[in-house]
BAFI-3210 file (N, C-alpha, C; in Angstrom, 3 decimals, decimal comma, padded with zeros to 6 digits):
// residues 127
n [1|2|3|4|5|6|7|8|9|10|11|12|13|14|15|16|17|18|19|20|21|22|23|24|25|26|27|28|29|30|31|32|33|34|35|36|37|38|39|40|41|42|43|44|45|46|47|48|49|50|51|52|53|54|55|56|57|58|59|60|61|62|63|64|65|66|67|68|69|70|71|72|73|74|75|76|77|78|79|80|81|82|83|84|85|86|87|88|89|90|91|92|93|94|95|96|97|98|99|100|101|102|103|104|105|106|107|108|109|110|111|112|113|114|115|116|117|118|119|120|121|122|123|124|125|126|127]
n.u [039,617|037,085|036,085|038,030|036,943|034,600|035,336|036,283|034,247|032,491|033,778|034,252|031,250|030,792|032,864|031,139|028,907|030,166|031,022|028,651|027,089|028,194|027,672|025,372|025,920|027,162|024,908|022,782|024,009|024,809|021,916|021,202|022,183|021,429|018,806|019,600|020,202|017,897|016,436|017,600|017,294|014,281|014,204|015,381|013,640|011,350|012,121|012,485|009,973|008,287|009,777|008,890|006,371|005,766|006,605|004,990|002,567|003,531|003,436|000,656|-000,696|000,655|-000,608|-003,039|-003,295|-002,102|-004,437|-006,542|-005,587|-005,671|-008,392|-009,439|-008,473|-009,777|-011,956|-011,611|-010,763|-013,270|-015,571|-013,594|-013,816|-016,257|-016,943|-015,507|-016,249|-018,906|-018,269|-017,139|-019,608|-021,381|-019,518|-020,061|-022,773|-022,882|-021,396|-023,665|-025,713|-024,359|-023,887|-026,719|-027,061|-026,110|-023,327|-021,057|-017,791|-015,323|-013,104|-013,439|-014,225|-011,429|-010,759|-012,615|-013,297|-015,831|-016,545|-016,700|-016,400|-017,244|-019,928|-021,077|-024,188|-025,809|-025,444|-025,609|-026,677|-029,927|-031,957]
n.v [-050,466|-050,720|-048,108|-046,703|-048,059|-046,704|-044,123|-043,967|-044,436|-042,717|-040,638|-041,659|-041,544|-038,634|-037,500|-038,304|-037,108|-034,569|-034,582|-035,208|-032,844|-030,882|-031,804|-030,937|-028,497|-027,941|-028,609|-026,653|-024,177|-024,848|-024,536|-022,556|-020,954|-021,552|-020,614|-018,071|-018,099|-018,502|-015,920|-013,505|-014,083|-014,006|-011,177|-009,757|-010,616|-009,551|-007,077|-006,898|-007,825|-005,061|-003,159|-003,836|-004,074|-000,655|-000,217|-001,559|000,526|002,886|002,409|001,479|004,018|005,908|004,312|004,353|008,001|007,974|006,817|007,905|010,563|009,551|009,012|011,863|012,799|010,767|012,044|014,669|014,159|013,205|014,873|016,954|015,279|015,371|018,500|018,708|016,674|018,649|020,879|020,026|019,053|021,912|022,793|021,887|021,971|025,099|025,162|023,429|025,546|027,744|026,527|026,668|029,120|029,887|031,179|029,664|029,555|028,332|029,253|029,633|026,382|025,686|026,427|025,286|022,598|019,133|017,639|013,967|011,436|009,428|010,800|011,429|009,840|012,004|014,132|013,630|014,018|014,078|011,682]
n.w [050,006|049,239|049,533|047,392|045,229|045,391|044,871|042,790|041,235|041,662|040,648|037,757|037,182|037,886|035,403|033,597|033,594|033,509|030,962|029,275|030,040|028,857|026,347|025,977|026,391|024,243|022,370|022,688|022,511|019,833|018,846|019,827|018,128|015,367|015,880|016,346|013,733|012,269|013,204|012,487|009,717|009,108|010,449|007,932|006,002|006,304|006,163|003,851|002,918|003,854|002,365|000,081|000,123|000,099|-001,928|-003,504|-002,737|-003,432|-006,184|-006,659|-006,231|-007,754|-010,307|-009,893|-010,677|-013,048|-014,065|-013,676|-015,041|-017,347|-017,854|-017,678|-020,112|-021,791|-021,260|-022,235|-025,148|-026,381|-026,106|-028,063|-030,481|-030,838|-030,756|-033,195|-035,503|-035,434|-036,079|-038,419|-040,031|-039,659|-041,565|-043,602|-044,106|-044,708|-046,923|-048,453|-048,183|-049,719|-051,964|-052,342|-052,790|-055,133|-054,703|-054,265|-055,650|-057,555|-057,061|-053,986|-053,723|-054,245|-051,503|-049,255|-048,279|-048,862|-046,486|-045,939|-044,621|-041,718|-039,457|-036,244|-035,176|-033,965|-035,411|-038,205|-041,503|-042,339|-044,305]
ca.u [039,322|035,851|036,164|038,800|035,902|033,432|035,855|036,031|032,668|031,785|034,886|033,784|029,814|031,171|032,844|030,447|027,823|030,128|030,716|026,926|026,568|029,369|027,237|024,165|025,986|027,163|024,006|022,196|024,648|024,529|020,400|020,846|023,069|020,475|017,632|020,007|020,202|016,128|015,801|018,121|016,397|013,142|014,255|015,537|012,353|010,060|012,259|012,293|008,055|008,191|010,460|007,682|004,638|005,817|006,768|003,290|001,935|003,421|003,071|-000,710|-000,980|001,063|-001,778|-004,423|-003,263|-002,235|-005,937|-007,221|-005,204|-006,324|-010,043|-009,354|-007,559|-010,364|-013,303|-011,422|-010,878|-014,829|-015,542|-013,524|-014,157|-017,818|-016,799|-014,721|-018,047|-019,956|-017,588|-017,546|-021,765|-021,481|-019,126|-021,344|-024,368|-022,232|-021,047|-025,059|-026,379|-023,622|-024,185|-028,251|-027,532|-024,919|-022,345|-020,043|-017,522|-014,333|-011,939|-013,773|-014,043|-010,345|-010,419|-013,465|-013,465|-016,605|-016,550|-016,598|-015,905|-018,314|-020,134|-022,310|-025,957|-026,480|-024,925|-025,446|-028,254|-031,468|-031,578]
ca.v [-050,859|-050,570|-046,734|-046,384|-047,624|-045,438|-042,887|-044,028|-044,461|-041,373|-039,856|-041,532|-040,394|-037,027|-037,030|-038,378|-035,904|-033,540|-034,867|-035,045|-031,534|-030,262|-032,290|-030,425|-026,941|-027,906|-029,334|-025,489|-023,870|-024,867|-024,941|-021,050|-020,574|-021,523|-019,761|-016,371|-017,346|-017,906|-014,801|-013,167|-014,465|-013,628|-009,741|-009,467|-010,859|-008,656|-005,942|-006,684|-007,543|-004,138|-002,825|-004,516|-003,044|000,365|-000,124|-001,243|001,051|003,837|001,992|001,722|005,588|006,353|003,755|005,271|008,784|007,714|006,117|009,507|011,348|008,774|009,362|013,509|012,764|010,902|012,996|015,951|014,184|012,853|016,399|017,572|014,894|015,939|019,509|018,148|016,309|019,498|021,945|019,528|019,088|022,977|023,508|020,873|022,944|026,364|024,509|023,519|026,932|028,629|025,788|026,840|030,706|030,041|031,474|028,805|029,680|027,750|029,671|028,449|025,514|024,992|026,588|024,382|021,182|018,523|016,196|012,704|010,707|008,985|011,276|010,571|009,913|012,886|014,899|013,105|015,076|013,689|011,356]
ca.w [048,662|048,920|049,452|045,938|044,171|045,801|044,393|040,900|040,406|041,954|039,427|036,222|037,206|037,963|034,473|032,316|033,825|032,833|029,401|029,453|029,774|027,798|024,741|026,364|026,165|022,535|021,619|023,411|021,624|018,460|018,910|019,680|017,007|014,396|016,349|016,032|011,743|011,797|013,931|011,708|007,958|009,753|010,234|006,564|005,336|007,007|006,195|002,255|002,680|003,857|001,052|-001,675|000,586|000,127|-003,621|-003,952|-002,536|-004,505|-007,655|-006,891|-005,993|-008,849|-011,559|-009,729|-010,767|-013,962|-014,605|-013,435|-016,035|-019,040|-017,927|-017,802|-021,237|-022,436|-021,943|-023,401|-026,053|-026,592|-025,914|-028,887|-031,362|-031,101|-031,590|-034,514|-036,065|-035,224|-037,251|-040,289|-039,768|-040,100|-042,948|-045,072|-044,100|-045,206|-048,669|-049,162|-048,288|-050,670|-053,362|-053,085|-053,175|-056,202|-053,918|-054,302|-056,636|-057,714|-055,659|-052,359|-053,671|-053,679|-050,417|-048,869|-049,475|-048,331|-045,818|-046,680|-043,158|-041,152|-038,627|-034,951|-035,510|-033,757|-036,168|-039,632|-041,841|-042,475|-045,754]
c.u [037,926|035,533|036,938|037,435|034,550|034,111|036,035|035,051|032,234|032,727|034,513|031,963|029,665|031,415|032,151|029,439|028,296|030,642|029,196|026,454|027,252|028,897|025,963|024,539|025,953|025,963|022,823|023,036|024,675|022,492|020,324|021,595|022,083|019,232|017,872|019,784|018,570|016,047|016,481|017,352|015,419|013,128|014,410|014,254|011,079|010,750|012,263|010,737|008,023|008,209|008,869|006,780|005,250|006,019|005,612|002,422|001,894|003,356|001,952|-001,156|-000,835|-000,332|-003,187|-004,423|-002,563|-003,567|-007,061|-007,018|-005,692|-007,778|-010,380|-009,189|-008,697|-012,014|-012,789|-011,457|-012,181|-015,004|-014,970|-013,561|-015,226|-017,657|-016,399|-015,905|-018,890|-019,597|-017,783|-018,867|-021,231|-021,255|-019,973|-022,421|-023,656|-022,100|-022,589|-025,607|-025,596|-023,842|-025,686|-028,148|-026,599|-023,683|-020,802|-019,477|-015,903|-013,235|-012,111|-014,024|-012,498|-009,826|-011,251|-013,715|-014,803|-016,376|-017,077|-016,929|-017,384|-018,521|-021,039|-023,432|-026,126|-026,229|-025,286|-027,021|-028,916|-031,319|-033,448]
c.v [-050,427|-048,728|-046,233|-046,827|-047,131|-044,603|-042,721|-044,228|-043,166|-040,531|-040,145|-041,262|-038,932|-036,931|-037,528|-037,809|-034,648|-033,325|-034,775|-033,684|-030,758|-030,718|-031,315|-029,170|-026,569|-027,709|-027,528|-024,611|-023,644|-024,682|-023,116|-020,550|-020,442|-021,012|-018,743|-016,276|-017,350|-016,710|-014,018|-013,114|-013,932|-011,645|-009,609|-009,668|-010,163|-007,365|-005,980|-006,397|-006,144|-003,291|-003,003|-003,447|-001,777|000,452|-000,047|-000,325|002,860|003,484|001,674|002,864|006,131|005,384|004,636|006,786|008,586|007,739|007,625|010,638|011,079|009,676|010,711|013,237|012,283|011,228|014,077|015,053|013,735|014,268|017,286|016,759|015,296|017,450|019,587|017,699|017,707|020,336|021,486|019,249|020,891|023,645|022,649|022,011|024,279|025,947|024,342|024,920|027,894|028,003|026,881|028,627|030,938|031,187|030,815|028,915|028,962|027,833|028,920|027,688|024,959|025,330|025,868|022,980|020,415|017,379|015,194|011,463|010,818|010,577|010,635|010,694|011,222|014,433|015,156|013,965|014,078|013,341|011,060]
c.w [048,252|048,688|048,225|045,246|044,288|044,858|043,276|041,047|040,598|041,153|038,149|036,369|037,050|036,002|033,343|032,920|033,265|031,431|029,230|029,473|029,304|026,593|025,250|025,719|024,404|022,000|021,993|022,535|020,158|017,879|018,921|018,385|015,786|015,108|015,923|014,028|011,815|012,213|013,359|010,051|008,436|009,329|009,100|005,646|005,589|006,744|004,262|002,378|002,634|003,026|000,626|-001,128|000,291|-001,314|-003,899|-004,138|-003,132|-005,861|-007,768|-006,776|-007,593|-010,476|-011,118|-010,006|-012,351|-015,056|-014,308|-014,761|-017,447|-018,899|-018,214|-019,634|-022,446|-022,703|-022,567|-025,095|-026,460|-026,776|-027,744|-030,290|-031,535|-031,521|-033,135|-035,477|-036,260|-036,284|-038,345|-040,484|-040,521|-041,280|-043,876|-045,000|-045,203|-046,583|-049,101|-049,256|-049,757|-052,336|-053,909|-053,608|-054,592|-055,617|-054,350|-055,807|-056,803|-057,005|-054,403|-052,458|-053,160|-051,755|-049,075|-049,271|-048,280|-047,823|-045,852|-045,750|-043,131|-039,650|-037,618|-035,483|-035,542|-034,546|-037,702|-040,185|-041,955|-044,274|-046,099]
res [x|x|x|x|x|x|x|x|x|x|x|x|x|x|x|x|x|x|x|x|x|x|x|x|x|x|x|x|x|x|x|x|x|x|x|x|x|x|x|x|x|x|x|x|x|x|x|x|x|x|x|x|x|x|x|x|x|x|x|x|x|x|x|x|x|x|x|x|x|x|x|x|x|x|x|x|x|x|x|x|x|x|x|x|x|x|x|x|x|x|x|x|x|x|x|x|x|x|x|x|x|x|x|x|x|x|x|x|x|x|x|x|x|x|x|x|x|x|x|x|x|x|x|x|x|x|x]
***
């Protein structure tokens, strides 16, 4: 008698050790299971960051060669507004000189006309 319940006890120990680790394997199991989706989300997310960083990084190449082209864009144009100023400075001068020599005769009037517009200091005559 005493030996039968040696043998059940040592039978229901046995199987609730190995219920006990059959909730272990589950419980390991399911514990790797959601390790593999973080370690999974993880890669995708480091592979979009990536993605972006490289967008960035040609969409800052690309402003910085943009911002290059404005600045080219706007010293030409500085550059030729001042020529622009300079020419109409000149033809005023040409229209006074032709006024003083009585040059200026109706025809080139309609074909000269006097500029009116604001000019740069460095341009404007002497009042």
């Amino acid at each position: 008698m005493k030996f039968l319940t040696l043998v059940i006890t040592v039978a229901i120990s046995v199987s609730s050790m190995t219920a006990m680790s059959n909730e272990d394997k589950t419980s390991a199991k399911a514990h790797m299971n959601r390790l593999s989706v973080y370690e999974s989300n993880i890669r995708k997310v480091k592979s979009e960051l990536h993605l972006r960083n490289k967008q960035v990084e040609t969409s800052t190449k690309q402003i910085k060669q943009l911002n290059n082209m404005y600045s080219g864009l706007m010293s030409q144009y500085r550059q030729l507004a001042n020529q622009v100023q300079y020419l109409k400075y000149q033809n005023d001068q040409l229209i006074g000189a032709l006024k003083k020599a009585d040059s200026y005769t109706p025809e080139l009037a309609k074909k000269v006309k006097k500029y009116e517009g604001r000019m740069p200091a460095s341009v404007q005559p002497k009042k």
